[in-house]
N, CA, C and O of each residue as an XYZ file, in Angstrom:
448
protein
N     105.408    108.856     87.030
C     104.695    109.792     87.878
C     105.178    111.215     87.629
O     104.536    112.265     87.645
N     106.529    110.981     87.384
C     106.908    112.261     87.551
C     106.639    113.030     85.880
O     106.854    114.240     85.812
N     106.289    112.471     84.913
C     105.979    112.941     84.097
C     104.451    113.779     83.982
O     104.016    114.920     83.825
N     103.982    112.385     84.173
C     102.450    112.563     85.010
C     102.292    114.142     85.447
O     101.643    115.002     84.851
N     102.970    114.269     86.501
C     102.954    115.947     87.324
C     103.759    116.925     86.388
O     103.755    118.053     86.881
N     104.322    116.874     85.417
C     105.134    118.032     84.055
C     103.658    117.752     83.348
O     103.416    118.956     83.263
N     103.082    117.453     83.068
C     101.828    117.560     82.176
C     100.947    118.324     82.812
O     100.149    119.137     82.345
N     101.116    118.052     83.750
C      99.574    118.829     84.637
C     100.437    120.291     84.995
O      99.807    121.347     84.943
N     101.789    120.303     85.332
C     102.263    122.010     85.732
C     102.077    122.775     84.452
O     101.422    123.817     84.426
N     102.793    122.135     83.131
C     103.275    122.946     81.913
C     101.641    123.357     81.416
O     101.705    124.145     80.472
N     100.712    123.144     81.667
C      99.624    122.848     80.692
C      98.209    122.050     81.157
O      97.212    121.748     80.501
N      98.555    121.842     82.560
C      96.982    120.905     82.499
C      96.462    120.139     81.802
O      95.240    119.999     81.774
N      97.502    119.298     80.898
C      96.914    118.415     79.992
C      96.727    116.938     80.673
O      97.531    116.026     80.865
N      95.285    117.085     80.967
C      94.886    115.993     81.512
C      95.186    114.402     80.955
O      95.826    113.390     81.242
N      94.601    114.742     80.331
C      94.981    113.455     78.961
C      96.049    112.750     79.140
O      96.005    111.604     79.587
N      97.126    113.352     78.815
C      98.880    112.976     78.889
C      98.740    112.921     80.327
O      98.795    111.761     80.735
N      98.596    113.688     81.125
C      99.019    113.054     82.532
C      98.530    111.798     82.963
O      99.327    110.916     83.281
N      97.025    111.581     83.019
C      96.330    110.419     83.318
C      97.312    109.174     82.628
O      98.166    108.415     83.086
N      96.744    109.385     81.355
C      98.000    108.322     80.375
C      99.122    107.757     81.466
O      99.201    106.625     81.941
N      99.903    108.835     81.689
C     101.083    107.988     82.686
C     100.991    107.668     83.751
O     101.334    106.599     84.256
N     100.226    109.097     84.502
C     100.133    108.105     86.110
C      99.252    106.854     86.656
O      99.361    106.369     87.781
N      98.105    106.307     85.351
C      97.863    105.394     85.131
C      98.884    103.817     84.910
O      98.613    102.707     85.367
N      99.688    104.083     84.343
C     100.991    103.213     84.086
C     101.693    102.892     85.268
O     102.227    101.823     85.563
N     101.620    104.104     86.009
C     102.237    103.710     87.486
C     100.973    103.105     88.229
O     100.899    101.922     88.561
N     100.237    103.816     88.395
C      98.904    103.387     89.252
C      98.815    101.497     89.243
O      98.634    100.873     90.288
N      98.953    100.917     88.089
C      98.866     99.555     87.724
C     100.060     98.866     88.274
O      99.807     97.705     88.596
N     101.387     99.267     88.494
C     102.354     98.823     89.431
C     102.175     99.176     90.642
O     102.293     98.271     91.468
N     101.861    100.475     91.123
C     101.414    100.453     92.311
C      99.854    100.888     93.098
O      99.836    101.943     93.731
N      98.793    100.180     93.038
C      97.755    100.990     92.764
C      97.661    101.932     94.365
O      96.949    102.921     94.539
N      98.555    101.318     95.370
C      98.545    102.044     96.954
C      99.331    102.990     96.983
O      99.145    103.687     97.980
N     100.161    103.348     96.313
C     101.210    104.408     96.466
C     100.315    105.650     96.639
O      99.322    105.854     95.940
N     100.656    106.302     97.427
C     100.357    107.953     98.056
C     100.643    109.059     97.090
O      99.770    109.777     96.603
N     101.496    109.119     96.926
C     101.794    110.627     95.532
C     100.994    109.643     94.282
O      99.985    110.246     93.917
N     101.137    108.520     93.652
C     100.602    108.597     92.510
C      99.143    108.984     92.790
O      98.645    109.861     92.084
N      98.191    108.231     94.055
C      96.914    108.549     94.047
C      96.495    110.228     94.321
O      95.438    110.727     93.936
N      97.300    110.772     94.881
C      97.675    112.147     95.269
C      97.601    112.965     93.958
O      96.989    114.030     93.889
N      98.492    112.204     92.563
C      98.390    113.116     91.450
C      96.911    112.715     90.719
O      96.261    113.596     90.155
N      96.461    111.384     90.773
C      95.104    111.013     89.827
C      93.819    111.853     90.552
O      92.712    112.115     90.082
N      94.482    112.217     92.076
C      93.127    112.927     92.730
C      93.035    114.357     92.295
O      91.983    114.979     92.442
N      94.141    114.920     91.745
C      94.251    115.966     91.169
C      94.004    116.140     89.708
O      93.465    117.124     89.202
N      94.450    115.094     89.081
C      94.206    114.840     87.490
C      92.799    114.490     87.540
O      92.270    115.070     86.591
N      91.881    113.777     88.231
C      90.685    113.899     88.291
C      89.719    115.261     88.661
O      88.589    115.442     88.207
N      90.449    116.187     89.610
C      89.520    116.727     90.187
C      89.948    118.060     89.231
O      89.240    119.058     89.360
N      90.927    118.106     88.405
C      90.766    119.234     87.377
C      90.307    118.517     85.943
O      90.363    119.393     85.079
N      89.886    117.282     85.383
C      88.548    116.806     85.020
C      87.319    116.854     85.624
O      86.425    116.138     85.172
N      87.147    117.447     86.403
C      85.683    117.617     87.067
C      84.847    116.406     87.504
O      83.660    116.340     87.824
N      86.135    115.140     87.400
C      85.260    113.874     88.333
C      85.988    114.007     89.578
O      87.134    113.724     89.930
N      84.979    114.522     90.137
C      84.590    114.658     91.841
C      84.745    113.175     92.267
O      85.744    112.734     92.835
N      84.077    112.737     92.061
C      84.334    111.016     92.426
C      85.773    110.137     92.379
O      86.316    109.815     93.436
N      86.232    109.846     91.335
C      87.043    109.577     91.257
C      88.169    110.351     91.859
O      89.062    109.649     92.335
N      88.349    111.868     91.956
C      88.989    112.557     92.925
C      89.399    112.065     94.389
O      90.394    111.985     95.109
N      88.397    111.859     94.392
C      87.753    111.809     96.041
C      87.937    110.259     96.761
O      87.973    110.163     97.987
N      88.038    109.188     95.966
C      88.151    108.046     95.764
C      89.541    107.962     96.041
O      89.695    107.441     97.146
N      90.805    108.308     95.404
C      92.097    108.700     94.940
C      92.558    109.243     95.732
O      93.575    108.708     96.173
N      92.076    110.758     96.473
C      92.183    111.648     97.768
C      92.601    110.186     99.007
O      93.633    109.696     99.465
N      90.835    109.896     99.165
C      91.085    109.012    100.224
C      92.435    107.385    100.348
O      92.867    106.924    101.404
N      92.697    107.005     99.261
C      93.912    106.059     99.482
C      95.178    107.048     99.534
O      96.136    106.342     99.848
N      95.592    108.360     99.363
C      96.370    109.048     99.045
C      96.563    109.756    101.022
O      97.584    110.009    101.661
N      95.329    109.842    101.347
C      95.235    110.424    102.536
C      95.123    109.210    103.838
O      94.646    109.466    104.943
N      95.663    107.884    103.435
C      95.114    106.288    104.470
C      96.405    106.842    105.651
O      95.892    106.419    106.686
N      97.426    107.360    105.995
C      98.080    107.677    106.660
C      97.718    108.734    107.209
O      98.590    109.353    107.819
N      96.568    109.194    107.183
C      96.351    110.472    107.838
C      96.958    111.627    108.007
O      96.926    112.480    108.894
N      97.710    111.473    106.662
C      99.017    112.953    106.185
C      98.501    114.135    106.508
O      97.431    114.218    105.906
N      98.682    115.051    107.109
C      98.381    116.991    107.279
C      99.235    116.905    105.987
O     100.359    116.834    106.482
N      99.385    116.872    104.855
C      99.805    116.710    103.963
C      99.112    118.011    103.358
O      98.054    117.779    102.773
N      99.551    119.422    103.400
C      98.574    121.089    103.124
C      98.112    120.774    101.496
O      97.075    121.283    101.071
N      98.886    119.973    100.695
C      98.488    119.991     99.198
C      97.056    119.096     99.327
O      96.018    119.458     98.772
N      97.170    117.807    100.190
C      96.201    117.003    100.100
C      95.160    117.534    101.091
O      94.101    117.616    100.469
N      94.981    117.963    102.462
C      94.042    119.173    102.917
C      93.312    120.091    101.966
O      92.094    120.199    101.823
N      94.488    120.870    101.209
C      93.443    121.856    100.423
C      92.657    121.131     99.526
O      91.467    121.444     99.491
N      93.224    119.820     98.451
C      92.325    119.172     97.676
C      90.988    118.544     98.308
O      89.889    118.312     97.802
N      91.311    118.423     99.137
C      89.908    117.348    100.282
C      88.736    118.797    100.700
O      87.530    118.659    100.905
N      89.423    119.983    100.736
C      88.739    120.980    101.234
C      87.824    121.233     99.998
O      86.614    121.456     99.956
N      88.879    121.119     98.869
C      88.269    121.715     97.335
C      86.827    120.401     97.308
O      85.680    120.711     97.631
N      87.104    119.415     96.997
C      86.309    118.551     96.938
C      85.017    118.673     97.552
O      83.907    118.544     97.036
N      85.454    119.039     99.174
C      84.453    119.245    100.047
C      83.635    120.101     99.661
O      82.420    120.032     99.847
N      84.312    121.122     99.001
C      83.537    122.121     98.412
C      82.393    121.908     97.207
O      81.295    122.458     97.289
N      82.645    121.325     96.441
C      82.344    120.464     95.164
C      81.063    119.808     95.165
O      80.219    119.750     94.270
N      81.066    119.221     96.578
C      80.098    118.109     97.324
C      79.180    119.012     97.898
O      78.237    118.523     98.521
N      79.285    120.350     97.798
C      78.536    120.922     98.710
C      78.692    121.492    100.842
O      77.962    122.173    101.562
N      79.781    120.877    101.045
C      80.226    121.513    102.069
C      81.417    122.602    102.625
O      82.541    122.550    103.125
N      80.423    123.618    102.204
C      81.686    125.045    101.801
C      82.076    125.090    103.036
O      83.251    125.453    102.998
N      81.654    124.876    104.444
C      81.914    125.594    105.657
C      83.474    124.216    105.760
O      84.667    124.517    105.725
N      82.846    122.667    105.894
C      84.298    122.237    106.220
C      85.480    122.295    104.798
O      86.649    121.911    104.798
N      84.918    122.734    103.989
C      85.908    122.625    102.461
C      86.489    124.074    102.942
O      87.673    123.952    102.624
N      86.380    125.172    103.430
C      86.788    126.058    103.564
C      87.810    126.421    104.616
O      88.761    127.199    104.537
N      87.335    125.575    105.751
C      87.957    125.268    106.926
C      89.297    124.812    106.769
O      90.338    125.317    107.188
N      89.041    123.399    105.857
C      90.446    122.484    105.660
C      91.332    123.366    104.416
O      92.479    122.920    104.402
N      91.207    124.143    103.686
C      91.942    124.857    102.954
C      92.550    126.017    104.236
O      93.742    125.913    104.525
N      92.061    126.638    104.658
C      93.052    127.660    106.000
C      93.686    126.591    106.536
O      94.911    126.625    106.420
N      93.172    125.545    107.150
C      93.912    124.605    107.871
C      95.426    124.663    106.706
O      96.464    125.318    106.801
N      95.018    123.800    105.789
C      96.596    123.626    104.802
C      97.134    125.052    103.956
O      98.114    124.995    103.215
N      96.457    126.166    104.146
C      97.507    127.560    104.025
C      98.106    127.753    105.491
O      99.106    128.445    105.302
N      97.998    127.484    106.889
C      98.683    127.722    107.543
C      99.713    126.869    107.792
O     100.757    127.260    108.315
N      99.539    125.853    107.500
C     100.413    124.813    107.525
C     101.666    125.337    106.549
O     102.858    125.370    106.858
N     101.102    125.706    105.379
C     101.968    125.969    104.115
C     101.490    127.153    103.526
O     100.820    126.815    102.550
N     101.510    128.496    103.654
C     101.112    129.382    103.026
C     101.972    129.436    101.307
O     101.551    130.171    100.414
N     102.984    128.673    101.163
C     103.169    129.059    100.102
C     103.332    127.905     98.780
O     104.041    128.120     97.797
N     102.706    126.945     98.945
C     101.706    126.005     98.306
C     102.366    126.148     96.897
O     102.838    127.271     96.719
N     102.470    125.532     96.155
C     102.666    125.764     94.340
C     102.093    124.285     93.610
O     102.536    123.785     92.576
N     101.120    123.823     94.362
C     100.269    122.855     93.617
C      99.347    123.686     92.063
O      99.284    124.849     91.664
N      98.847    122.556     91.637
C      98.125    123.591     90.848
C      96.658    124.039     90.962
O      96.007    124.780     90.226
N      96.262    123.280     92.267
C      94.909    123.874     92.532
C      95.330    125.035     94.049
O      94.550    125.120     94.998
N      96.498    125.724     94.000
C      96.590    126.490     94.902
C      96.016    128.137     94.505
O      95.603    129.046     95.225
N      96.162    128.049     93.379
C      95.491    130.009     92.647
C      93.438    129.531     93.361
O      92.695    130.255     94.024
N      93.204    128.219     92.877
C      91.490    127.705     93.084
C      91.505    127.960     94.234
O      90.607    128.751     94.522
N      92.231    127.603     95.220
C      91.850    127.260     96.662
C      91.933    128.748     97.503
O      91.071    129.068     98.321
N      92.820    129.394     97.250
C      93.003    130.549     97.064
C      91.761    131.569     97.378
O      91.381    132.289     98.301
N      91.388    131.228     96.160
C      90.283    132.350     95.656
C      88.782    131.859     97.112
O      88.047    132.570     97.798
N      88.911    130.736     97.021
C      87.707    129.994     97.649
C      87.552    130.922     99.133
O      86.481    131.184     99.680
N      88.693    131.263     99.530
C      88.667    131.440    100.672
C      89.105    132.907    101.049
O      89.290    133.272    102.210
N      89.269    133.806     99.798
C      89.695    135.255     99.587
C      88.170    136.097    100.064
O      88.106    137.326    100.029
């Protein structure tokens, strides 16, 4: 996993990340951070779906979790609902204004 997330900070290389957090995903397919990183490794591949899919087992605890808020907001956005995708991104900058995911510069802007 944790490689998984050095692929996606250094470079966004989707590819290599998926590759591994896939490897974990198959030992654990319920674990929270791995689905947490494939919802991110998906949703900077531009599958919305699979994002969103990944989001939701990542989010089954009902985490205020501000990294997983802003992704659910981004998504929301994606899907077409800017008013609650916009909402839940302030929601997780107040929670955490200082965020260092890598869809935090995106989420950012969404709401600038």
């Amino acid at each position: 996993l944790e490689i998984a997330m050095l692929y996606m900070k250094l470079g966004k290389n989707t590819e290599k990340a998926m590759e591994n957090a896939q490897l974990e995903f198959k030992m654990r397919p319920e674990n929270i951070d791995i689905n947490k990183e494939l919802a991110i490794i998906y949703y900077e591949e531009g599958n919305i779906d699979d994002a969103a899919k990944h989001l939701s087992k990542a989010m089954a605890t009902n985490s205020k979790d501000p990294e997983l808020l802003t992704l659910k907001g981004l998504i929301a956005i994606k899907r077409g609902d800017a008013t609650a995708g916009k909402r839940l991104i302030r929601e997780a900058f107040k929670t955490n204004p200082f965020q260092e995911s890598i869809i935090t510069e995106e989420a950012k802007a969404v709401i600038s």
